[in-house]
Residue frames as qw, qx, qy, qz and C-alpha x, y, z in Angstrom:
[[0.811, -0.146, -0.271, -0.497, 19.55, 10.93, 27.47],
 [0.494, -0.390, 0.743, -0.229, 19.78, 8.36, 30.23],
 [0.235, -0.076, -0.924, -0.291, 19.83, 4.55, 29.63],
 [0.286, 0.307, 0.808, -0.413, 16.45, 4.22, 31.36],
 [0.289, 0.670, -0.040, -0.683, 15.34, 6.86, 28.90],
 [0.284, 0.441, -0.685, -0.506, 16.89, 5.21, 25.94],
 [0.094, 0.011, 0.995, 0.042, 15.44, 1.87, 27.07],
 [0.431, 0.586, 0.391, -0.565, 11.73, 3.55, 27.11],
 [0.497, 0.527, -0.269, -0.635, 12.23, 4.77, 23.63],
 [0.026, -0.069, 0.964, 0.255, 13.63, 1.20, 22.75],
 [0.253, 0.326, 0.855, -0.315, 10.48, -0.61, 24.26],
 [0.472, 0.618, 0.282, -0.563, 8.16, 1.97, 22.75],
 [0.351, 0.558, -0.628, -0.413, 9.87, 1.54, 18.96],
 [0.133, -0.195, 0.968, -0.082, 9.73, -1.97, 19.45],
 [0.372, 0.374, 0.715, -0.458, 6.17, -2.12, 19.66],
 [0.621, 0.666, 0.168, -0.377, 5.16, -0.09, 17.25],
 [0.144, 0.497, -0.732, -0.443, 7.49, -1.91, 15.10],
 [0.135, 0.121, 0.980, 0.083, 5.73, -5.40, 15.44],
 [0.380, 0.485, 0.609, -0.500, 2.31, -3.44, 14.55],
 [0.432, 0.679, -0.138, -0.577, 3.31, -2.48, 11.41],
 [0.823, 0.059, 0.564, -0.020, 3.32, -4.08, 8.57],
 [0.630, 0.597, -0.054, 0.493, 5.42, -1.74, 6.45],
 [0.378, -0.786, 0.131, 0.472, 8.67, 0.07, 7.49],
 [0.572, 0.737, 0.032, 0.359, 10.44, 2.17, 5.18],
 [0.550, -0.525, -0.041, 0.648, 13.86, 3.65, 6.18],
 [0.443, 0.811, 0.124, 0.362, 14.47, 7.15, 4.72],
 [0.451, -0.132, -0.040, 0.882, 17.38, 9.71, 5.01],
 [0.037, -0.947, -0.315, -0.056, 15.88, 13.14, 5.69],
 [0.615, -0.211, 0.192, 0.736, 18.88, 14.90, 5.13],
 [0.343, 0.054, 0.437, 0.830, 18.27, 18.29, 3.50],
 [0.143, -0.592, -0.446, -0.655, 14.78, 19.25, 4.39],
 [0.088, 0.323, -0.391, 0.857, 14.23, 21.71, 6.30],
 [0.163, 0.058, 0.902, -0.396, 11.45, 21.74, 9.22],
 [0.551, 0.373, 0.188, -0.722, 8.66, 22.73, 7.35],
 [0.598, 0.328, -0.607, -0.407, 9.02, 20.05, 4.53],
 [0.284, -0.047, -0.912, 0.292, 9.31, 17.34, 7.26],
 [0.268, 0.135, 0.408, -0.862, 6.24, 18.77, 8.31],
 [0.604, 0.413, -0.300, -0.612, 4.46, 19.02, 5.19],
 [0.481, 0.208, -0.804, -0.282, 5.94, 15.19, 4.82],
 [0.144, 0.177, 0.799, -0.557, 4.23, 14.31, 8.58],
 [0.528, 0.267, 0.360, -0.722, 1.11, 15.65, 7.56],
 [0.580, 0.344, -0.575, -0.464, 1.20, 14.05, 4.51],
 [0.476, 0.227, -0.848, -0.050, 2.06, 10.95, 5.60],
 [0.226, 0.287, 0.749, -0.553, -0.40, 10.78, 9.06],
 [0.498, 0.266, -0.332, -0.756, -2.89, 11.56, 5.89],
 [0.528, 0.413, -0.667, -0.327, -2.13, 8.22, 5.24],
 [0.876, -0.442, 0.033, -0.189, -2.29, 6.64, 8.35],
 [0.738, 0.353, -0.310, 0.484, 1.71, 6.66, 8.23],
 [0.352, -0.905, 0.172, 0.164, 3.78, 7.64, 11.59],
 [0.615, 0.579, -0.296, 0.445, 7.40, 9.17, 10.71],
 [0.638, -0.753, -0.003, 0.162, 9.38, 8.90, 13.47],
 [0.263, 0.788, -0.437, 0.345, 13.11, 10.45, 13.41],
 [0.843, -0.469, 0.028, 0.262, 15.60, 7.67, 15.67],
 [0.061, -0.653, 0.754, -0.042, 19.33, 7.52, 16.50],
 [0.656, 0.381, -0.595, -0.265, 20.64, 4.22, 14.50],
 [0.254, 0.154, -0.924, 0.240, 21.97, 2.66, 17.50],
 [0.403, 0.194, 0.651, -0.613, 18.34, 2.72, 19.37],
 [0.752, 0.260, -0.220, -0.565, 16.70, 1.91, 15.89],
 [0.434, 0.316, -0.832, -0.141, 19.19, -1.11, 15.79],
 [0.150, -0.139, 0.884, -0.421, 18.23, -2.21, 19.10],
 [0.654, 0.156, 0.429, -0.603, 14.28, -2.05, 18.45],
 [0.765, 0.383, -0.352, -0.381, 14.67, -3.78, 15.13],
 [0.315, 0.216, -0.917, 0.112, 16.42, -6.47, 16.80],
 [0.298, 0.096, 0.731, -0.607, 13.93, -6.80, 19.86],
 [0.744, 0.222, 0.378, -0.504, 11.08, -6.71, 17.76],
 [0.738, 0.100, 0.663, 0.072, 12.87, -9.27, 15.07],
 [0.560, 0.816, 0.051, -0.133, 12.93, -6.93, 12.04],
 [0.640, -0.279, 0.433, 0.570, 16.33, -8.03, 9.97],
 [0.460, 0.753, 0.307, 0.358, 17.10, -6.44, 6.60],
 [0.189, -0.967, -0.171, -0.004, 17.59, -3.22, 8.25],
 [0.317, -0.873, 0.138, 0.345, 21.33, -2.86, 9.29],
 [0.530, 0.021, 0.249, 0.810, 23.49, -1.63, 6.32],
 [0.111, 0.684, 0.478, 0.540, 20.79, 0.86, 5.96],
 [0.420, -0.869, -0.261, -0.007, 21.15, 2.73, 9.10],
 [0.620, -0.094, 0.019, 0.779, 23.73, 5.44, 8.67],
 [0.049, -0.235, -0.331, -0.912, 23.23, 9.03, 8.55],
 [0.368, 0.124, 0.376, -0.841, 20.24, 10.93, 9.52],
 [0.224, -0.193, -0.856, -0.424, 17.53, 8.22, 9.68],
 [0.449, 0.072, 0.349, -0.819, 13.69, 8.37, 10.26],
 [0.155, -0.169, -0.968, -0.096, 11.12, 5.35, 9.72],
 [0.376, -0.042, -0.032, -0.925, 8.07, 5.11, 8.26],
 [0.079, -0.095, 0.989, -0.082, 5.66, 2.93, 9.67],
 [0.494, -0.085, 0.086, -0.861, 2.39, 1.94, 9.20],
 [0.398, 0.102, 0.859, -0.304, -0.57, -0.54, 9.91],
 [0.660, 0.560, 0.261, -0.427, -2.80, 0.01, 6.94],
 [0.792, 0.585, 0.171, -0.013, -2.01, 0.37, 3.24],
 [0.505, -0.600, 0.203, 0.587, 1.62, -0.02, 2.83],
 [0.251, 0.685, 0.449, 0.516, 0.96, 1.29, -1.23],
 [0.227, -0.930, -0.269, -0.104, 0.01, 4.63, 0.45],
 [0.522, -0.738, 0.214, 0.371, 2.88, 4.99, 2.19],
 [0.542, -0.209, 0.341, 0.739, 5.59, 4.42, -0.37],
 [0.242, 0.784, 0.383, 0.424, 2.77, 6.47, -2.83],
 [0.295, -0.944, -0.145, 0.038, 3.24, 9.76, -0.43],
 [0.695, -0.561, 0.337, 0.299, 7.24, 9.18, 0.05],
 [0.596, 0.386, 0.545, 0.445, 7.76, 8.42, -3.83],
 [0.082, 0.859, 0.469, 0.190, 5.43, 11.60, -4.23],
 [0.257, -0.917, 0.245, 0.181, 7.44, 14.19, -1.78],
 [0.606, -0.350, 0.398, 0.593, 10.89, 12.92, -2.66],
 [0.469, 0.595, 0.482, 0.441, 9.82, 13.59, -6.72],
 [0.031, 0.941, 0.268, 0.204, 8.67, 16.88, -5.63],
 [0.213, -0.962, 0.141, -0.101, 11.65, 17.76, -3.39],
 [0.466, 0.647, -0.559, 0.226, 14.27, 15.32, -3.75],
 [0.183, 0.060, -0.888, 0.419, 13.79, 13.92, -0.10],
 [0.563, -0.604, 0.544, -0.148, 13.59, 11.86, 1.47],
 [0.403, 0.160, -0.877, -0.207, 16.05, 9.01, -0.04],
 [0.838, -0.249, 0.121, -0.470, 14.28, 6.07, 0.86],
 [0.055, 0.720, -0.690, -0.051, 16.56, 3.04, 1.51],
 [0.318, -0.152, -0.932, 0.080, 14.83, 0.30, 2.17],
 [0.533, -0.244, 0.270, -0.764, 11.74, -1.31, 3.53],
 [0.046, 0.057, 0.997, 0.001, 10.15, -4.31, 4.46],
 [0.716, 0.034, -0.247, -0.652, 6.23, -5.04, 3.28],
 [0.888, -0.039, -0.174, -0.423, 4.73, -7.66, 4.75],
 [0.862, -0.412, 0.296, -0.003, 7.59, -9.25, 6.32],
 [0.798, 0.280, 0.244, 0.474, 9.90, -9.01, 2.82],
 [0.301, -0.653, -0.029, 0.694, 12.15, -7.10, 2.28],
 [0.654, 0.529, 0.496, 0.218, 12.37, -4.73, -0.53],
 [0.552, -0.172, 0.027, 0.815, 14.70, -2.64, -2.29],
 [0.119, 0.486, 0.149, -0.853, 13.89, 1.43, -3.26],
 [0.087, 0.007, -0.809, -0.582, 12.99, 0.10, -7.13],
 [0.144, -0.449, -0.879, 0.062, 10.27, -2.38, -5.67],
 [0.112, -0.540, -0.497, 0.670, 9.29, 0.86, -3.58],
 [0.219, 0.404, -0.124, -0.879, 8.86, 3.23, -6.28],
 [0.449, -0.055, -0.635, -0.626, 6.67, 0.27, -8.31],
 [0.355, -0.362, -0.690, 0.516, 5.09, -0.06, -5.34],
 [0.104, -0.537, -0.317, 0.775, 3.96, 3.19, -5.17],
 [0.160, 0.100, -0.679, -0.710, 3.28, 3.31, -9.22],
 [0.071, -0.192, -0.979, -0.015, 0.39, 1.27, -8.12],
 [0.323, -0.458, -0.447, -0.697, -3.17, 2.24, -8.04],
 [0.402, -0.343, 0.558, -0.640, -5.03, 2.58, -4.46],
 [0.029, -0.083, 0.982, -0.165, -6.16, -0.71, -2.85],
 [0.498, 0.461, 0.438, -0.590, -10.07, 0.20, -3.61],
 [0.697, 0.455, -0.174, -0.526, -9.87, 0.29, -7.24],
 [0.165, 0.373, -0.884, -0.230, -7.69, -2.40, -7.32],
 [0.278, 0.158, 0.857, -0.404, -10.46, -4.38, -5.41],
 [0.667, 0.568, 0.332, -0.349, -13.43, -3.02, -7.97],
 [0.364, 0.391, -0.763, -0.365, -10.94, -3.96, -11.25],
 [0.097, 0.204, -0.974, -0.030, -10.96, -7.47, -9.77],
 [0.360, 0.366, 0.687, -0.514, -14.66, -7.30, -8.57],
 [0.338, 0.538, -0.304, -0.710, -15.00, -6.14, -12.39],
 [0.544, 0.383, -0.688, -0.289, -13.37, -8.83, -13.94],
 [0.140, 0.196, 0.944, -0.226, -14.69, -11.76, -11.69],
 [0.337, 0.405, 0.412, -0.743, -18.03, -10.23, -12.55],
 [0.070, 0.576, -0.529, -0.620, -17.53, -10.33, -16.40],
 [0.035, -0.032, -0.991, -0.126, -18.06, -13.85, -17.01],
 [0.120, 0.366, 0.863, -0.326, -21.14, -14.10, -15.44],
 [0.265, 0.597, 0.119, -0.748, -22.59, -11.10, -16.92],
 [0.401, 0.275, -0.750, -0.449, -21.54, -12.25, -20.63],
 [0.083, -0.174, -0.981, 0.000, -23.10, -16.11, -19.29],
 [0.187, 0.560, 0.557, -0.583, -26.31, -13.89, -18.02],
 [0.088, 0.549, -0.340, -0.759, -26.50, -12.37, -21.46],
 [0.398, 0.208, -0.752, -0.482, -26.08, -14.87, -23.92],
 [0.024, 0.313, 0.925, -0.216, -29.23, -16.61, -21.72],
 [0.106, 0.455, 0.189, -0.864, -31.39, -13.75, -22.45],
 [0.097, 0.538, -0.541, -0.639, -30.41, -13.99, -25.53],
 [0.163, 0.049, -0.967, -0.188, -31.24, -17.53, -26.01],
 [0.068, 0.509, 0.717, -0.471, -34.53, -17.03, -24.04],
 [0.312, 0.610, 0.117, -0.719, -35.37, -14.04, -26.28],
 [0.195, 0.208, -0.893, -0.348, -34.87, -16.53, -29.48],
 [0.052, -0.251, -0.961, 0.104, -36.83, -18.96, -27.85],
 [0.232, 0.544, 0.532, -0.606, -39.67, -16.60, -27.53],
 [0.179, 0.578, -0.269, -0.749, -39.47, -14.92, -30.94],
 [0.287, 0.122, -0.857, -0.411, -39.61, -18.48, -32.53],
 [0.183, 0.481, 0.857, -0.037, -42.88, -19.56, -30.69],
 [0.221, 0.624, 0.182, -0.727, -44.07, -15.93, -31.57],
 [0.469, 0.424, -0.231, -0.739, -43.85, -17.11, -34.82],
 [0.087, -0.105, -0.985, -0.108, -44.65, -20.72, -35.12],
 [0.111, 0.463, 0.723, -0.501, -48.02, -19.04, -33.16],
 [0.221, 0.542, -0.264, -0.767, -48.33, -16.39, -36.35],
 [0.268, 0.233, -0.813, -0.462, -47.70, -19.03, -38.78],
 [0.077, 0.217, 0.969, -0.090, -50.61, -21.28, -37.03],
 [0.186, 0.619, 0.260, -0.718, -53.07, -18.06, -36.69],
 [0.255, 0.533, -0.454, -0.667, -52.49, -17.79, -40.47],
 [0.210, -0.209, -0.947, -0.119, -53.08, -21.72, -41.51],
 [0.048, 0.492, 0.856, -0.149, -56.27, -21.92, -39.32]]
């Protein structure tokens, strides 16, 4: 590979490093090409690209595009996952294949700008999708009001039940 070449791939890594808003370093060591397949499709499922670098052109783009954390983790056959959407999704898919096959190790990753260590990643990935979490919380903001809409009903069907009979109890006197 020439350096003009290597400086393309930089530039292009670079970029799509500042679009994402998770990166996950894994070691793909041991699977063969169909399981790195199987973990592409999986993970473009997800809206997740897996790219496969050489450490010293990963170091450069993660310096150019500012990403720190990264360099005790680049050693060995590495490949970064990146993505712009749900970064849950991603470590849910990664978590998911490694269980099933043992790889990829994941070593690190950064969410949102933090960094975070494979633990975080696998409770991270323990997590429910980013829809129900949104109707739980649309649940339980709802809750209140429903219980405050209730116990007005409630108090409104009272209030009716006692003129229904104060109106009985006159009907009956007159």
């Amino acid at each position: 590979m020439t350096k003009s070449e290597k400086q393309a791939v930089v530039e292009e890594l670079c970029a799509k490093l500042m679009r994402a808003r998770s990166i996950y370093v894994t070691d793909f060591s041991g699977l063969t090409v169909q399981k790195v397949t199987d973990l592409r499709r999986r993970l473009r499922r997800a809206q997740v690209e897996y790219l496969v670098v050489k450490n010293t052109l990963a170091r450069r783009a993660l310096d150019g595009a500012t990403v720190t954390g990264f360099g005790d983790h680049l050693h060995g056959p590495t490949a970064l996952a990146l993505t712009s959407a749900d970064p849950a999704a991603a470590a849910k898919v990664l978590t998911d294949f490694a269980r099933d096959f043992q790889r990829p190790a994941v070593r690190a990753g950064i969410v949102e700008g933090r960094a975070i260590t494979p633990a975080q990643i696998k409770r991270l990935a323990s997590l429910p999708p980013r829809e129900q979490l949104l109707a739980e919380l649309g649940t339980a903001l709802q809750a209140p009001l429903a219980g405050f809409a209730g116990a007005l009903s409630g108090l409104l069907a009272s209030f009716v039940g006692a003129l229904e009979a104060l109106k009985s109890q006159r009907a009956s006197a007159a």
